[in-house]
DRENLOGU-259115 format. One line per field, with one value per residue (C-alpha): x, y, z; residue in one letter. Coordinates in Angstrom, 3 decimals. Last residue first. Layout:
east: (X_...)
north: (Y_...)
up: (Z_...)
type: (a_...)
This chain:
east: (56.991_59.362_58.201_60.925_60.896_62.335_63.455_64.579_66.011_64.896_66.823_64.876_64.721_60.978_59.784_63.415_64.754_61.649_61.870_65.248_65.286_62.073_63.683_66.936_65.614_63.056_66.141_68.739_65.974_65.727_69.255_69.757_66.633_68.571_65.422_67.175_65.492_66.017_62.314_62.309_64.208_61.912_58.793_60.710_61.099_57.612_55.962_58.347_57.633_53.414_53.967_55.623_52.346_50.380_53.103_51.517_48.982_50.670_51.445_55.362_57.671_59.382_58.726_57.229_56.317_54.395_54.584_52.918_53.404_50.930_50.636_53.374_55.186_57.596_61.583_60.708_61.264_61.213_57.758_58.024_55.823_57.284_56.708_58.534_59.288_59.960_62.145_62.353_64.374_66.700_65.843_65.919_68.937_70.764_69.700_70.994_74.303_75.023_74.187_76.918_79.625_79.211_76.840_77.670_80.740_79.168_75.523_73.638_72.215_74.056_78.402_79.916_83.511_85.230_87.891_92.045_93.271_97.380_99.920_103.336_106.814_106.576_109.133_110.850_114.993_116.489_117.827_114.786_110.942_108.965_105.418_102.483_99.506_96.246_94.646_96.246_100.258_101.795_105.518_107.849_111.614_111.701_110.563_113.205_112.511_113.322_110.463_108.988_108.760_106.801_104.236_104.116_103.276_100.483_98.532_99.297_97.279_94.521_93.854_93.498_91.538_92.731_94.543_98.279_101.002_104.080_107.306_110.737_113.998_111.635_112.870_110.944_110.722_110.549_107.471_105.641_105.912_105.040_101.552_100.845_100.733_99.157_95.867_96.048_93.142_90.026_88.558_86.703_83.412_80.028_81.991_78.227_76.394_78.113_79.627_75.482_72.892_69.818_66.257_63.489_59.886_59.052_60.088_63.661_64.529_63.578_65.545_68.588_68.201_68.453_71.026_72.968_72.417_73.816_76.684_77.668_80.142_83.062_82.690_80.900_82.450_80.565_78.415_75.009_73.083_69.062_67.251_63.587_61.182_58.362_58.198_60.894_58.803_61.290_59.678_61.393_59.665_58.706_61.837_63.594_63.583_64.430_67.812_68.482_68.366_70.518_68.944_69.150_72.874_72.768_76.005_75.469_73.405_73.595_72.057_72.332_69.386_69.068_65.835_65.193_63.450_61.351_59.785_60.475_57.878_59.403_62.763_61.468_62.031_65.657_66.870_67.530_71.752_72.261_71.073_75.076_77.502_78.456_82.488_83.436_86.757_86.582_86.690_82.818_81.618_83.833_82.093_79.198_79.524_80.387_76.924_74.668_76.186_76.133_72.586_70.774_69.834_71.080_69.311_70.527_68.315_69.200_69.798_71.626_75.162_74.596_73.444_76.717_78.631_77.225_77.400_81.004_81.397_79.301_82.277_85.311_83.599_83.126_82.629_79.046_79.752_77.634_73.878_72.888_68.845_68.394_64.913_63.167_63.924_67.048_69.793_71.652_71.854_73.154_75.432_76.980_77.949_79.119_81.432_82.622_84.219_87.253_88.339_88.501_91.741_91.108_93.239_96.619_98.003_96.630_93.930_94.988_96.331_93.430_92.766_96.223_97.584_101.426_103.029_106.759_109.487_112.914_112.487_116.092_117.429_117.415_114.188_112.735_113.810_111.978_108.851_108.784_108.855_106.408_104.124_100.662_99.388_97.158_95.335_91.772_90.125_93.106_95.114_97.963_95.670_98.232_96.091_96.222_94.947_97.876_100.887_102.849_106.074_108.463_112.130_114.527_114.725_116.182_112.576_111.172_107.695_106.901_103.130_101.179_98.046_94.730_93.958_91.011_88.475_88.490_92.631_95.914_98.657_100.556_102.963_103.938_106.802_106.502_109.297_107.992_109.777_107.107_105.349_107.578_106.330_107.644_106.228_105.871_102.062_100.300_99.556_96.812_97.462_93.772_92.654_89.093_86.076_83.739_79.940_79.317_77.389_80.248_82.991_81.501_82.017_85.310_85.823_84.853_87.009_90.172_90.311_89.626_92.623_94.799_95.637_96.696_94.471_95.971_94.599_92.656_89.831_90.824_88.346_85.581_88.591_89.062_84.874_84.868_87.959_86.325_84.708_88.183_90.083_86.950_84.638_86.810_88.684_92.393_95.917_94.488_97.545_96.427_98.979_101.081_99.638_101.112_98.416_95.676_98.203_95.657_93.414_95.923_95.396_91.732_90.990_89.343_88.503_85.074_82.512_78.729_74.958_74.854_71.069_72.087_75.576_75.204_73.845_77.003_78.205_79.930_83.849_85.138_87.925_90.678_93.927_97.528_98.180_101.299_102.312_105.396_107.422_110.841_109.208_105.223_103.265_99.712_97.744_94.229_92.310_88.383_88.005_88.091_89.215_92.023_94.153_92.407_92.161_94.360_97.431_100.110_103.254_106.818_109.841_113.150_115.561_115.522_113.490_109.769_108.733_107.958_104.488_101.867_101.077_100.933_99.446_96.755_99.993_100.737_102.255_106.625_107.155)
north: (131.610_129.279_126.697_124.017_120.956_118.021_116.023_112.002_110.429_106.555_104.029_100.916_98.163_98.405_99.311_99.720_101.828_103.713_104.623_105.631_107.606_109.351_110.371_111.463_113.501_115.528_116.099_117.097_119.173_120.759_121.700_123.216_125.381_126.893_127.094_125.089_125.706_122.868_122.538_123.303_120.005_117.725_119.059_118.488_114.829_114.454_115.878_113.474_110.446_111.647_111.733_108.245_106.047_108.151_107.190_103.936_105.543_106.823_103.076_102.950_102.169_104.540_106.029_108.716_110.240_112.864_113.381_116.663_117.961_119.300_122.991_125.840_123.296_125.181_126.105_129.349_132.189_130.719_129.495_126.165_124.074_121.216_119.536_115.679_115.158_111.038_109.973_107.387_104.252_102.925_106.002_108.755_107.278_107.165_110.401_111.226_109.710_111.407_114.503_113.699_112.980_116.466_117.317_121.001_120.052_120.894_121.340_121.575_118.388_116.556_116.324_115.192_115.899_112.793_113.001_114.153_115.769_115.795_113.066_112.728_112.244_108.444_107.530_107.010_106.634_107.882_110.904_112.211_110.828_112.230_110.504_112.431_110.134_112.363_108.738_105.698_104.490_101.424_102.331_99.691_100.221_99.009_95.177_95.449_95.347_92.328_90.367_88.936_91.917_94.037_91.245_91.475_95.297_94.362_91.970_94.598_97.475_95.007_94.335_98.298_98.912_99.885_102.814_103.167_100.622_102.105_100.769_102.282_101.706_100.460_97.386_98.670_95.446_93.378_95.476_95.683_91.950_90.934_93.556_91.837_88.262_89.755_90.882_94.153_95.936_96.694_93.400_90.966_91.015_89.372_85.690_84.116_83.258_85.423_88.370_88.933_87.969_88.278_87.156_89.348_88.072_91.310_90.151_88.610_92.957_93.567_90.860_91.853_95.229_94.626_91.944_94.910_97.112_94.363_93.552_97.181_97.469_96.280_97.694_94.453_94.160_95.244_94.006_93.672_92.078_92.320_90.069_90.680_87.341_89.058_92.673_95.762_98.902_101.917_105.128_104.457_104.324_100.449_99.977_97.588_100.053_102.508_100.687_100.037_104.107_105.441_107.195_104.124_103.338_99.402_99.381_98.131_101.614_103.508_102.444_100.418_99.326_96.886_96.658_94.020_91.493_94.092_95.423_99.098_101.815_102.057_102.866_106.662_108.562_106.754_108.330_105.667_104.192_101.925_104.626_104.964_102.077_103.468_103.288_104.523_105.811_108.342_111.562_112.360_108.821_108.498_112.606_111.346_107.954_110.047_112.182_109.895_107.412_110.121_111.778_107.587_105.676_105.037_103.285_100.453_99.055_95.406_93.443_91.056_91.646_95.097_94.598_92.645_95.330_97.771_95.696_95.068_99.009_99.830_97.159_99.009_102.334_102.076_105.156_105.013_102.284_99.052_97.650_95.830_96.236_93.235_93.467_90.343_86.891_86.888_84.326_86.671_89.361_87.080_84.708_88.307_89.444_86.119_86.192_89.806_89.103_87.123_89.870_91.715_89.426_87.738_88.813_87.432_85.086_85.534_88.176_89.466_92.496_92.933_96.959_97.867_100.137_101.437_103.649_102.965_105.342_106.056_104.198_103.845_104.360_100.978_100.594_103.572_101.324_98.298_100.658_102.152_98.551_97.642_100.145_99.039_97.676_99.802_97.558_98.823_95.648_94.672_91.235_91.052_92.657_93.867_96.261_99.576_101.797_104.549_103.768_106.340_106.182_108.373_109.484_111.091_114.042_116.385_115.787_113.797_112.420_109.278_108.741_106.271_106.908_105.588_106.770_104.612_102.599_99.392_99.872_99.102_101.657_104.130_105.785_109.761_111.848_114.803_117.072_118.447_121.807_124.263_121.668_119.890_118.143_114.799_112.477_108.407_108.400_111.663_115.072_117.663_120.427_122.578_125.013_124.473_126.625_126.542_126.642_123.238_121.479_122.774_120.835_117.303_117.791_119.227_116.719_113.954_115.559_116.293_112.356_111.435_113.722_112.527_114.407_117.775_120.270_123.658_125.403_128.374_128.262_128.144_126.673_126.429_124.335_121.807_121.130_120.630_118.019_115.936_113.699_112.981_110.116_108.026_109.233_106.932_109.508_108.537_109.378_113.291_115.273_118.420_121.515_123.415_124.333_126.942_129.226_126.843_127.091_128.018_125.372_122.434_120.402_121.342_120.062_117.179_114.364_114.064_111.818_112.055_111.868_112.140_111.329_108.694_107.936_103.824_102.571_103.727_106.726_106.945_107.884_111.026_111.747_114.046_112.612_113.146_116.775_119.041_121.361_123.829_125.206_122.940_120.000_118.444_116.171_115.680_112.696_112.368_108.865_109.302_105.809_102.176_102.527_102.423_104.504_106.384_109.812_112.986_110.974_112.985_113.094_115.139_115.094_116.425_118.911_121.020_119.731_119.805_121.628_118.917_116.680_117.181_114.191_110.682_109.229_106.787_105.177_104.864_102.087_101.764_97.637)
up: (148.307_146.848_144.375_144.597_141.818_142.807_139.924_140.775_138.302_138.543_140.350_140.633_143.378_143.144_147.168_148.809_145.782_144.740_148.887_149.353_146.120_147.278_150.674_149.183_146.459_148.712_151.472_148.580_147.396_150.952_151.335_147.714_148.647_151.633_154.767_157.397_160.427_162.627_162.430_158.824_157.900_160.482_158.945_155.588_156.216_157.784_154.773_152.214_154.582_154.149_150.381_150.277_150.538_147.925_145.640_145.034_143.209_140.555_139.534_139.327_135.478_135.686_132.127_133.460_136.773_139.045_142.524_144.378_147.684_149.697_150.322_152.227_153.587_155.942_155.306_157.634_155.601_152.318_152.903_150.552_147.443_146.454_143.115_143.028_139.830_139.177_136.436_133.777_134.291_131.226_129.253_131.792_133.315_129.749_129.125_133.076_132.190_129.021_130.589_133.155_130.352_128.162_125.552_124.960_122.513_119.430_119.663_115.941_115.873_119.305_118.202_121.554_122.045_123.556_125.752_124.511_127.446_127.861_128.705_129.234_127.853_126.638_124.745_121.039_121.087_118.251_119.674_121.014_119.712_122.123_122.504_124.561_125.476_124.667_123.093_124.127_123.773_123.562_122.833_121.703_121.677_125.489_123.993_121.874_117.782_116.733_114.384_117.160_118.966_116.416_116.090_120.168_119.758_116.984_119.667_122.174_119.562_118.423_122.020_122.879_120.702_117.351_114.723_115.497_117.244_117.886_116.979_117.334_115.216_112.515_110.397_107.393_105.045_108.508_110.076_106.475_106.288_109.563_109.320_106.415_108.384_110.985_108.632_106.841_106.967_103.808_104.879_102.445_102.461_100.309_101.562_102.640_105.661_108.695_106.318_105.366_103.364_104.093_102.607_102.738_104.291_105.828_109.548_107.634_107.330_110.954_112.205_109.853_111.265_115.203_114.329_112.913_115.950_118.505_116.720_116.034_119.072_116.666_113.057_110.949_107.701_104.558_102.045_103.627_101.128_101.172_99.020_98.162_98.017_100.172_100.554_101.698_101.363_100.093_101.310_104.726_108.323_107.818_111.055_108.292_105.572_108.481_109.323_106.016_104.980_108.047_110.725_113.539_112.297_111.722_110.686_106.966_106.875_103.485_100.060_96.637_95.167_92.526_90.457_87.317_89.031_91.318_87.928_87.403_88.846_92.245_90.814_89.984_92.960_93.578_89.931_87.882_87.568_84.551_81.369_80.529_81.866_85.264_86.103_89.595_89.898_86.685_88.781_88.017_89.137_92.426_93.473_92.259_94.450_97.141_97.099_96.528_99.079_101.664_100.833_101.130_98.099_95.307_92.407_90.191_87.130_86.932_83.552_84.784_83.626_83.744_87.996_88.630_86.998_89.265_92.194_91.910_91.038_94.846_96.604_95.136_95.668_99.666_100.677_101.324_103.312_102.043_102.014_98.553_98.208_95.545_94.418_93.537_92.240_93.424_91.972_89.558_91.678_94.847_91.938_90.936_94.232_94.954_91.852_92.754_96.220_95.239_93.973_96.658_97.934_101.047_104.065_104.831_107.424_110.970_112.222_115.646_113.946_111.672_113.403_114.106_111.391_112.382_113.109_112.242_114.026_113.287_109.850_108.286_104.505_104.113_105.936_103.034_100.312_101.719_102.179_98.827_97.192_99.733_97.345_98.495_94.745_92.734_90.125_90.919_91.297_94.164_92.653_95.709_98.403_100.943_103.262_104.397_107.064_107.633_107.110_108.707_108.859_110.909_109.809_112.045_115.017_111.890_110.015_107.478_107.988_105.619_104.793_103.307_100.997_100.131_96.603_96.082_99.238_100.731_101.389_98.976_99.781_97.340_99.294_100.098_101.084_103.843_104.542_108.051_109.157_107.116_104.911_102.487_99.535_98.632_95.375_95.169_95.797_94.878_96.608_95.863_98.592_99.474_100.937_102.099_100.938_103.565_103.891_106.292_103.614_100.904_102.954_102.406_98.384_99.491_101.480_98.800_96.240_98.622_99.465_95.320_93.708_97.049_100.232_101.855_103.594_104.250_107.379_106.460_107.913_111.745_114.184_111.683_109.631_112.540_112.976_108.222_109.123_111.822_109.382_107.442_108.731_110.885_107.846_105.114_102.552_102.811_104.780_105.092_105.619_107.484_107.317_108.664_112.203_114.162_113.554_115.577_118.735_121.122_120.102_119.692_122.949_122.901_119.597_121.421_118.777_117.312_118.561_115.878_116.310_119.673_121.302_122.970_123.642_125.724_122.284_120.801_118.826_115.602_116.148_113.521_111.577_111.713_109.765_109.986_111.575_111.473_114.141_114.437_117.445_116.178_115.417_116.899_115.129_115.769_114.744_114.399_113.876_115.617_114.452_116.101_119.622_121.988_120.177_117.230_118.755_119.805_118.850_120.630_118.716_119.703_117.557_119.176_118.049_121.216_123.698_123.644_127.288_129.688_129.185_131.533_134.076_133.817_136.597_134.733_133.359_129.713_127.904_127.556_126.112)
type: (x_x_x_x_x_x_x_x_x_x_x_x_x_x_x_x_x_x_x_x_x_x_x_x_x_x_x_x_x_x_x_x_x_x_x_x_x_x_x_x_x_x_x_x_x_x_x_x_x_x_x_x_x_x_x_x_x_x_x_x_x_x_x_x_x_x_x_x_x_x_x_x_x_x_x_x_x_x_x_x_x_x_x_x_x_x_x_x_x_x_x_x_x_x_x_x_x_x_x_x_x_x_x_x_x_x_x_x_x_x_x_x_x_x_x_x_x_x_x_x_x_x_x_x_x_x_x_x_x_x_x_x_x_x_x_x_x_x_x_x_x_x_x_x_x_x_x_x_x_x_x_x_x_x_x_x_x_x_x_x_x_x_x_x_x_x_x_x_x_x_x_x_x_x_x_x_x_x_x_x_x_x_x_x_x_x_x_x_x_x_x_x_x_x_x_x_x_x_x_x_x_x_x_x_x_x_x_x_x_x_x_x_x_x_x_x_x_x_x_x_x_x_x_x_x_x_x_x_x_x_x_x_x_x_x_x_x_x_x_x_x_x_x_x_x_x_x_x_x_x_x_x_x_x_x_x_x_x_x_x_x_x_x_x_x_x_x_x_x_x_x_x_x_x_x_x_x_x_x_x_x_x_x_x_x_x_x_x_x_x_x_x_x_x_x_x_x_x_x_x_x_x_x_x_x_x_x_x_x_x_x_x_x_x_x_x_x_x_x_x_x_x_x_x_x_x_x_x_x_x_x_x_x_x_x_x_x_x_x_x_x_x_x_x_x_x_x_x_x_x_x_x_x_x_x_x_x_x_x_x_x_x_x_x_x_x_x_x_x_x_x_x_x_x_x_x_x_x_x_x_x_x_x_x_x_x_x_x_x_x_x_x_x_x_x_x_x_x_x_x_x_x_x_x_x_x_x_x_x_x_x_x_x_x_x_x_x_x_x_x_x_x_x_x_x_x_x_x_x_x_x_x_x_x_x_x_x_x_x_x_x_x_x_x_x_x_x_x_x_x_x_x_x_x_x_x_x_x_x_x_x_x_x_x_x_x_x_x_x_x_x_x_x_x_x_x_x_x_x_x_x_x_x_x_x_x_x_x_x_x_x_x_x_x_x_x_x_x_x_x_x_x_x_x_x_x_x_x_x_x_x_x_x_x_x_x_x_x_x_x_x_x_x_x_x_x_x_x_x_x_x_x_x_x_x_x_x_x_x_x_x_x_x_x_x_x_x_x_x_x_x_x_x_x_x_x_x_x_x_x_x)
């Protein structure tokens, strides 16, 4: 198996007739998917979605791939082939299209409705290429045909790229749900007859690949729905993606078989289940759904509420329900369900919730006590299948961290393909695909690009590590008043602090070091600023460290005179 070595170094000019792919995101991690694919001078893109910060990124609000690697070479670009319409595929779409407006976006009825509907926040009109499973368009070089495949939300799509360097698959995320509530199978029919024809390349999704057998069909799903509304004696507040229609209809249905009222709750969900509603993918018996504003007056028994934040994101609806900083009061006897699966690097966020939550006296339910989620990924036994239907030339893992990708790579082996046919790439890793044969060519930049409120791309690494400084230890400004000419103490200095933790009063035993330390600095007549805050930070650092074992920032502030 080819991976990437921290040495790799810029890729060499594409040669004639080859294929070239750099994932830009989605390797190594859970979201963020974009694709580029290079042939013959022209680009086309699969997916550009976004990765929700961490606890150790405060202050972002959302990761989007580095568009750096395509920026000067924005009019090259045939189109964007949206896979389906989950955030990690498509919330990076509306920062592309500011780059370049005009970029054709291609996808399914329900993908180009929800970023459209996404779109109109950010003021621009996208172009847009309505495709459906089991039809080929061509874009510039790049004949594209698409698949139906089974995923947690409609009109999820597979891809096949056509072009003189061979055939590559894309699957996309998919699963193999044999009785899906929507009836639309993953066409392995499709995929068998494109292995006859011959896969060049099969990228593949990653995420369940340490999962074995087959995952749970969504079916199975709806009768514990229905025995959580029809067992609560309260409200039922039903947590879930706000993309997630499969799992909002179950609780629809469950809530007219019970007599519930449902409200939404939360601008996403709103908005996407309007978008599901008016395209006939969610079903709502007439008079069911009640405006959020008004669900306070009904009964608690006959209330469901349906709202954003089974990840525990701080902003999200849940979170501040559980936080008492939401206009919905969770009380005694009300169930909360959290209906999704848990995104790894969560854990610690959702516990934070379903504390909160069982604080006021609600009862939770959750993947951990009951069956309220199946996943929307194939497990390994799926990912088998598709790799022996296909029998790809070249493998390469798509969409995971970096375990999920080996685990998949040793799938791929087991069913044949050689080990030096198998190409474990990460994000920025350039791929050529050249007479057959699929390798790594290179590398190129592909960080994180920090979305902070109206910021893109100002947050960088270093203020990432002084937030998280200022958080975890405070700081410590140390106000310094200086003669320029001669580098002398022109008054006392002056320490003030937060967060760090110190009485003020202790510092009265490092203001005579700080004096002595810039007696000492002036005397061998240094008077450059730079010089004496490195002497100001080094002496208080030295001192916080040795007295509390703590590394607060340290701000000296120089008043020159």
């Amino acid at each position: 198996m080819s991976h990437p070595h921290p040495e790799l170094g810029p890729p060499p000019v594409l040669a004639e007739g080859a294929l070239r792919i750099v994932a830009l995101g989605g390797l190594g991690e859970i979201g963020r998917n974009m694709a580029v694919f290079e042939f013959d001078g022209r680009l086309l893109i699969v997916d550009c979605g976004v990765l929700f910060p961490e606890d150790e990124q405060p202050g972002v609000d959302l990761i989007l791939p580095d568009f750096d690697y395509i920026r000067g070479r924005l009019d090259d670009i045939e189109a964007v082939i949206l896979t389906h319409g989950h955030e990690d595929h498509i919330g990076a779409v509306p920062y592309l299209l500011r780059e370049r407006r005009d970029i054709p976006i291609a996808g399914s009825k329900l993908t180009l409705a929800l970023i459209e509907a996404k779109l109109t926040e950010h003021r621009i009109q996208p172009v847009k290429v309505e495709v459906v499973e089991e039809e080929r368009h061509r874009f510039g070089p790049f004949e594209c045909e698409f698949f139906a495949v089974n995923h947690s939300i409609p009109d999820a799509l597979a891809v096949a790229i056509r072009t003189p360097a061979g055939i590559v698959l894309h699957t996309g995320d998919f699963r193999m749900d044999q009785l899906p509530s929507d009836g639309r199978l993953t066409d392995l029919g499709g995929f068998a007859r494109l292995g006859r024809e011959g896969v060049d390349l099969l990228m593949s999704d990653s995420t369940n690949a340490e999962v074995p057998g087959f995952v749970t069909s969504e079916r199975e799903i709806g009768p514990v729905i229905d025995e959580v509304v029809r067992t609560s004696a309260k409200r039922v507040i039903v947590a879930s993606f706000a993309s997630h229609i499969h799992r909002v209809q179950q609780v629809i249905d469950a809530a007219e078989r019970h007599g519930r009222k449902v409200a939404l709750i939360g601008r996403s969900m709103v908005r996407n289940m309007g978008v599901a509603r008016d395209l006939g993918y969610l079903k709502v018996p007439p008079g069911l759904i009640v405006d959020s504003k008004e669900i306070e007056g009904w009964p608690p028994e006959e209330v469901v509420l349906i709202c954003t934040g089974s990840q525990g994101e701080p902003m999200a609806a849940l979170s501040r329900m559980a936080n008492r900083d939401h206009p919905i009061r969770v009380a005694e006897g009300d169930t909360v369900l959290l209906a999704s699966s848990l995104v790894p690097g969560n854990e610690t966020a959702v516990n934070r919730v379903i504390n909160g939550l069982t604080r006021w006296g609600a009862r939770v339910v959750h993947k951990g006590n009951a069956k309220v989620h199946v996943s929307g990924h194939a497990a390994a036994g799926e990912l088998l299948y598709v790799l022996n239907l296909t029998r790809p030339s070249n493998f390469m893992p798509v969409h995971g961290e970096w375990r999920h990708l080996r685990a998949h790579a040793k799938l791929a082996a087991l069913t044949g393909v050689p080990d030096d046919h198998i190409v474990i790439a990460e994000d920025g890793v350039v791929v050529d695909l050249i007479d057959g044969r699929a390798r790594i060519a290179g590398a190129v930049q592909a960080g994180y690009v920090y979305v902070d409120g109206s910021s893109v791309g100002d947050v960088t690494e270093f203020a990432l590590k002084d937030r998280r400084i200022l958080g975890e230890e405070g700081f410590i400004s140390v106000v310094i008043v200086v003669d320029t000419a001669t580098g002398d103490l022109a008054a006392a200095p002056e320490i003030h602090a937060r967060g760090s933790g110190i009485d003020p009063e202790r510092f009265e035993e490092i203001l005579p070091q700080v004096e002595k330390a810039l007696q000492d600095n002036a005397a061998d007549g240094v008077v450059d600023i730079q010089q004496i805050r490195r002497v100001v930070r080094r002496t208080v650092g030295r001192w916080v460290s040795d007295t509390y074992r703590r590394r607060p920032m340290i701000i000296p502030v120089i008043v020159e005179v």
